[in-house]
C-alpha positions in Angstrom: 29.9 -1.4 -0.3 27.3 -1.1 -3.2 27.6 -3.6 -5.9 26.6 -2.5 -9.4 25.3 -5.5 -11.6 24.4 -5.3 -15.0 23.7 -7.8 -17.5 24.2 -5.7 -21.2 26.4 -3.4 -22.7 23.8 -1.1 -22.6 23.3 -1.5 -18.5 27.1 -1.5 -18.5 27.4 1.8 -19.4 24.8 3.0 -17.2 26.8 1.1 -14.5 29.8 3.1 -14.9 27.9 6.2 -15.0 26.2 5.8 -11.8 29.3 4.7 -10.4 31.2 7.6 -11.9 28.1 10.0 -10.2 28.9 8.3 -6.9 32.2 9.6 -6.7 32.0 13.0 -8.0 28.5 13.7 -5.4 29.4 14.6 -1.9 25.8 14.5 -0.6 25.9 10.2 -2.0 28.3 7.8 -0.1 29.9 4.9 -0.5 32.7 3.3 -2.5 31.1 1.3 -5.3 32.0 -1.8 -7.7 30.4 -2.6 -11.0 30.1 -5.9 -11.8 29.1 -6.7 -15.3 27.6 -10.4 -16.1 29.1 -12.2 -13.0 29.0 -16.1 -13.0 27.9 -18.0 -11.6 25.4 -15.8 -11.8 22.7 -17.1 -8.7 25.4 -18.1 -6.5 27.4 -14.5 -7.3 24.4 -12.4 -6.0 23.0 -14.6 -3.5 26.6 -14.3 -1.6 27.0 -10.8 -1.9 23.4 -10.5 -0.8 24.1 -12.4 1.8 27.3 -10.5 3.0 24.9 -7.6 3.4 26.2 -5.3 0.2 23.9 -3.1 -1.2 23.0 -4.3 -4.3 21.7 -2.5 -7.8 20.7 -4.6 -10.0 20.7 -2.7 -13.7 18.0 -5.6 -15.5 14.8 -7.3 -15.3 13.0 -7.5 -11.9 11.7 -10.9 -12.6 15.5 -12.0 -12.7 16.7 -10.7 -9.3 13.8 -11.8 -7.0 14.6 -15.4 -8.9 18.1 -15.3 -7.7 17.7 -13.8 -4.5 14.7 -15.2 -3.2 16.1 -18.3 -1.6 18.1 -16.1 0.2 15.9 -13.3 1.3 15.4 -13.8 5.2 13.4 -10.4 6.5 13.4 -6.6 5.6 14.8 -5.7 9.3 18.5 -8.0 8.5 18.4 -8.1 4.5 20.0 -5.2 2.3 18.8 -2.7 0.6 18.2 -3.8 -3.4 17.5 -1.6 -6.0 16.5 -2.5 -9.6 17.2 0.2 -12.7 16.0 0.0 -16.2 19.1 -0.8 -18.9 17.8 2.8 -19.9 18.1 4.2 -16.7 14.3 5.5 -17.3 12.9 4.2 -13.7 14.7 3.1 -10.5 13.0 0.7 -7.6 13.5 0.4 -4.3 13.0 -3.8 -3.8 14.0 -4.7 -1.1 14.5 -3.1 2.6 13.1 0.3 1.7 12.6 1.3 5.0 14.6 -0.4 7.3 17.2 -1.1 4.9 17.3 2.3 3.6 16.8 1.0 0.0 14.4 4.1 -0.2 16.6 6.5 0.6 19.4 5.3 -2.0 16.6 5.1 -4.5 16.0 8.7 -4.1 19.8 9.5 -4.1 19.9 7.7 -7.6 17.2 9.2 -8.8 18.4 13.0 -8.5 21.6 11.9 -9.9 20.0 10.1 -13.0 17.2 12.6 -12.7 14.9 9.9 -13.4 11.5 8.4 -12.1 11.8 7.3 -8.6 9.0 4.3 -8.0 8.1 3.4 -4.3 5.6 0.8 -3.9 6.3 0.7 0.2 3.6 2.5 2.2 4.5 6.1 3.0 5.2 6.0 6.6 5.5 10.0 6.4 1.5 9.9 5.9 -1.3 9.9 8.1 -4.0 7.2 7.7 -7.4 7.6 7.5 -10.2 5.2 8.5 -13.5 4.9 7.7 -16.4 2.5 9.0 -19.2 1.2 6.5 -22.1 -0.5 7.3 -25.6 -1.8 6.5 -28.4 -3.3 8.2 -31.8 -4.6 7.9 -34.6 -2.2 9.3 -34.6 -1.6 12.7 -31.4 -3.5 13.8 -30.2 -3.2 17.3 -27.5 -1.1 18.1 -26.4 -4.1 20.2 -26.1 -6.0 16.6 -24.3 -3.0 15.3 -22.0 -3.2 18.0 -20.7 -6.0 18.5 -20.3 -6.5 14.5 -18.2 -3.3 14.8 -16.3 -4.6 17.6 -15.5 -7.7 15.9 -14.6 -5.9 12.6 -12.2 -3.2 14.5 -9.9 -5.8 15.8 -9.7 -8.1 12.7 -8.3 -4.8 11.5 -6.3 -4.7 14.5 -7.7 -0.7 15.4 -9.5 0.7 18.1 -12.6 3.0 18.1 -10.2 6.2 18.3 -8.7 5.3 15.4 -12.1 5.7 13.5 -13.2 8.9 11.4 -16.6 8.2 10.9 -19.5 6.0 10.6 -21.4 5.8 7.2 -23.8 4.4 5.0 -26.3 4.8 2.5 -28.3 7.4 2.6 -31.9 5.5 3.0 -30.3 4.6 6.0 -29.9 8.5 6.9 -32.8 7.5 9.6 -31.6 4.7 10.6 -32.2 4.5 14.8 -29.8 2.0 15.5 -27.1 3.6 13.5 -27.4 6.6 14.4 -27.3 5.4 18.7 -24.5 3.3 17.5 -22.0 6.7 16.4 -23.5 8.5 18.7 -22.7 6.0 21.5 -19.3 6.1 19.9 -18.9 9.9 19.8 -18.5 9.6 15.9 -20.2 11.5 13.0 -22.7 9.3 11.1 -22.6 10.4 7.3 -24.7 9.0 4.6 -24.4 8.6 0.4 -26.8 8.7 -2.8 -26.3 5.2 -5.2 -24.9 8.3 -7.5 -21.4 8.8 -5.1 -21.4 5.6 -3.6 -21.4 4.0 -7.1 -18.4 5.7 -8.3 -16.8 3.3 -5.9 -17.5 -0.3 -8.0 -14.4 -1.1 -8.9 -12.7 -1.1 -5.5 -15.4 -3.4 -4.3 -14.5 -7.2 -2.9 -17.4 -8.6 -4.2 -20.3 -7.0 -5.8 -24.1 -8.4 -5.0 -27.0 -7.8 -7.6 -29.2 -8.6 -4.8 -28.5 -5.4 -3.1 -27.9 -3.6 -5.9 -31.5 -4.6 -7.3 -32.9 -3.3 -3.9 -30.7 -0.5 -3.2 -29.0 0.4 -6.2 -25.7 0.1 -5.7 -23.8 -3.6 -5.4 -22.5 -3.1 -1.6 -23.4 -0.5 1.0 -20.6 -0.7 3.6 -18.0 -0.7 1.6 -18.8 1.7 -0.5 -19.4 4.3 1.7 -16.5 3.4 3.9 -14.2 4.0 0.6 -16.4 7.1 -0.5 -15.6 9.0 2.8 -12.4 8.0 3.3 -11.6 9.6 -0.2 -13.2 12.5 0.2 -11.4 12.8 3.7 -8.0 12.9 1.6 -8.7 13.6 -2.0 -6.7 10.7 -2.5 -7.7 7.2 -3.4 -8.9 4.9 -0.9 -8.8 0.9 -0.4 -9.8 -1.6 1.6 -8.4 -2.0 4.6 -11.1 -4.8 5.8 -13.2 -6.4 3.2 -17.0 -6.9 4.1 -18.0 -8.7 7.3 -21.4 -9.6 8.0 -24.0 -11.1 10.7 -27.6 -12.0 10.2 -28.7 -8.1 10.1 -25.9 -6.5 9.1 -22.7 -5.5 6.9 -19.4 -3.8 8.4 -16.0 -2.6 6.0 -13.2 -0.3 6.8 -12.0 1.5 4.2 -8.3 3.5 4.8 -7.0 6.3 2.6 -3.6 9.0 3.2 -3.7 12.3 4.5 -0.6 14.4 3.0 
């Protein structure tokens, strides 16, 4: 069962329209109900919510995570829950987009509104991308390296084989220690100019005019991690691991979509 709620004549209409677009589409399912202002309001949603109907919500997002949130339990037993525009503009996938198939409903709305599907789940259709930053004082070990890389994989819960490349700035192009340490690894060790690696500022976790006084840009590993893992993709990047740091040197892992 899918259970239509609105709150204005406006989101009324579009209720009945959707519903109406249910029926007549054989490649959409399901018998639906609209249910226009129903009171109590909390207690209505929160039971059907918790009798597993689908719910789309036609109103503010703010209001439905209010009502539902006491009841919200996990995204593998709760249903899926969409949220529409009174305008029928944009439609969200909020809760259970994968495992609840909310995602999938989203879409099937969408083509029948033919309007602007947003999914804020990650894409588990993609293939991720990671990329190793680091810095170091002159002549680190590649023991120090190492075991700061080590440490820094499994915070991020990954493995060596999961890693595209080492990188860095590009002073540190001769850097012995880095180099044995990705060669040891049996990874490619690419560096940056301050130019390329500064076009990644505003992603940056913290930014240090200490290293940007003395290298010129305001965090090495991170910035190269996120340079190369966007230039891997030509997509953005993030952070998958902030920066980590011992006495000699700076680790990040930076993460990015392959289409």
């Amino acid at each position: 069962m899918i259970r239509i709620i609105c709150l204005t004549e406006v989101g009324l209409q579009l209720a009945r329209r959707l519903q109406h677009l249910f029926t007549v589409d054989d490649s959409t399912v399901k018998s639906s109900e609209v249910y226009f202002k129903p009171a109590p309001f909390t207690e209505s949603v929160q039971d059907y919510f918790q009798q597993g109907d689908t719910l789309i919500f036609i109103c503010a997002t703010g209001i439905v995570m209010r009502a539902l949130a006491p009841v919200i339990k996990d995204k593998y037993k709760d249903p899926a829950v969409l949220v529409l525009d009174e305008n029928g503009q944009f439609v969200i996938p909020l809760l259970s987009g994968h495992e609840g198939g909310a995602n999938e409903l989203a879409r099937q709305v969408s083509n029948l509104l033919e309007n602007q599907l947003v999914i804020t789940t990650a894409n588990r259709y993609l293939k991720p991308v990671y990329v190793v930053g680091m810095g170091c004082e002159r002549h680190c070990p590649e023991s120090v390296l190492q075991g700061l890389l080590d440490e820094c994989l499994a915070k991020a819960g990954l493995t060596i084989n999961d890693v595209s490349a080492i990188t860095s700035i590009d002073i540190k192009s001769d850097e012995l220690g880095l180099i044995a340490l990705a060669n040891t690894m049996n990874k490619p060790y690419l560096t940056f100019n301050t130019e390329q690696l500064g076009l990644m500022e505003e992603r940056l976790s913290t930014k240090s005019d200490y290293i940007f006084k003395t290298v010129g840009v305001y965090g090495v590993a991170e910035s190269a991690a996120l340079y190369q893992a966007q230039q891997m993709t030509n997509n953005g990047s993030e952070l998958l691991l902030n920066k980590h740091k011992n006495k000699q040197a700076t680790c990040s892992i930076a993460r990015s979509y392959m289409q």
